[in-house]
C-alpha positions in Angstrom: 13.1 -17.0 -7.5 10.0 -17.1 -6.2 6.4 -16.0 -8.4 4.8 -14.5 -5.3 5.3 -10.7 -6.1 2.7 -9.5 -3.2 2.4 -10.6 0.7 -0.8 -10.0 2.3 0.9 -9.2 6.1 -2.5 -9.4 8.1 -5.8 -10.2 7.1 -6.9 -7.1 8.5 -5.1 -5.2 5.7 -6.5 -3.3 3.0 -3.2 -3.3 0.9 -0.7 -5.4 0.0 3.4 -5.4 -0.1 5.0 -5.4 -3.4 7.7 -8.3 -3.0 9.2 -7.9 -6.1 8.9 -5.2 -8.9 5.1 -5.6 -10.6 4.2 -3.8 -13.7 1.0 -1.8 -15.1 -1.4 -4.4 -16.0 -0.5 -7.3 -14.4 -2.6 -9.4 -12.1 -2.5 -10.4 -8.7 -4.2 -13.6 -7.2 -3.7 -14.5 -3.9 -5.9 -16.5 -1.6 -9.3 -14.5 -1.9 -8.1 -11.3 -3.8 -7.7 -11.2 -7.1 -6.6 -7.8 -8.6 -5.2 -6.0 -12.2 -2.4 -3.2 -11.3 -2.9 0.5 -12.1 0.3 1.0 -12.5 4.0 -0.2 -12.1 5.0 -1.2 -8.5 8.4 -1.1 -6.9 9.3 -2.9 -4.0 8.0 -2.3 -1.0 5.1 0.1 -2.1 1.5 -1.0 -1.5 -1.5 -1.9 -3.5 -5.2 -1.6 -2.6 -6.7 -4.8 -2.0 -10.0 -3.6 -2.1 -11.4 -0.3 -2.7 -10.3 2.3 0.0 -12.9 5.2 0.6 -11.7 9.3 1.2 -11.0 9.7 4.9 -10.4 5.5 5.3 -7.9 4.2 7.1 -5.2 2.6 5.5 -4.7 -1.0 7.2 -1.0 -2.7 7.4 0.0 -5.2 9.7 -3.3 -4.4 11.0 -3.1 -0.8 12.3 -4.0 2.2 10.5 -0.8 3.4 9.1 -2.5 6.2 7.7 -5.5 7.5 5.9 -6.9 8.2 2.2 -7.0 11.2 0.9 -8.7 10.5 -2.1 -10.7 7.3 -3.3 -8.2 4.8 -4.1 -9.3 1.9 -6.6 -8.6 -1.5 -6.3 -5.3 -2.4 -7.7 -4.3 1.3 -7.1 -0.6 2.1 -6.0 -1.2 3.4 -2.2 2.0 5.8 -1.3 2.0 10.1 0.0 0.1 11.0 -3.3 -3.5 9.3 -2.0 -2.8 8.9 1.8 -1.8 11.1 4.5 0.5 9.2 7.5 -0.9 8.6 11.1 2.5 9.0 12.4 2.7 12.1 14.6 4.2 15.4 12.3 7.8 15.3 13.6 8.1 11.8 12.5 10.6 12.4 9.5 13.6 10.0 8.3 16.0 13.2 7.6 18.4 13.3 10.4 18.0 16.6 12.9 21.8 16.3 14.2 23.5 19.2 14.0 20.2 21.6 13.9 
């Protein structure tokens, strides 16, 4: 098993991918970041690279995927508590078959 627990998907990103499951405290080094974790990570959540202002946009694969709503820390766990999505409102994952 690999140690790298966070990818970096393009340099244009302000977060980071969790790879594998990362807990409270731990740090992250990766070619020019270096970060401590707020809190526990499960796969597949993202992590401020750098601090995001209120009203940012948050940067994956370099689009906005989103934006804050709230300053969010370096380290911080980025999810639906501290960002709102880009994606247009009827974008959901729940099935409308049948409605």
């Amino acid at each position: 098993m690999t140690d790298i627990k966070f990818v970096l998907l393009n340099e244009a990103d302000n977060i980071l991918v969790c790879c594998q499951a990362a807990n409270y405290g731990e740090w992250v080094k990766l070619p020019n970041i270096e970060l401590r974790l707020g809190s526990n990570i499960d796969i597949g959540h993202k992590v401020a690279c750098n601090n995001i202002a209120k009203g940012q946009n948050v940067i994956r694969y370099g689009v906005s995927i989103g934006s804050a709503t709230v300053d969010i820390i370096k380290g911080s766990h980025v999810h639906l508590h501290n960002m709102k999505s880009d994606y247009i409102p009827s974008h959901t994952r729940q099935s409308t078959v049948g409605e």
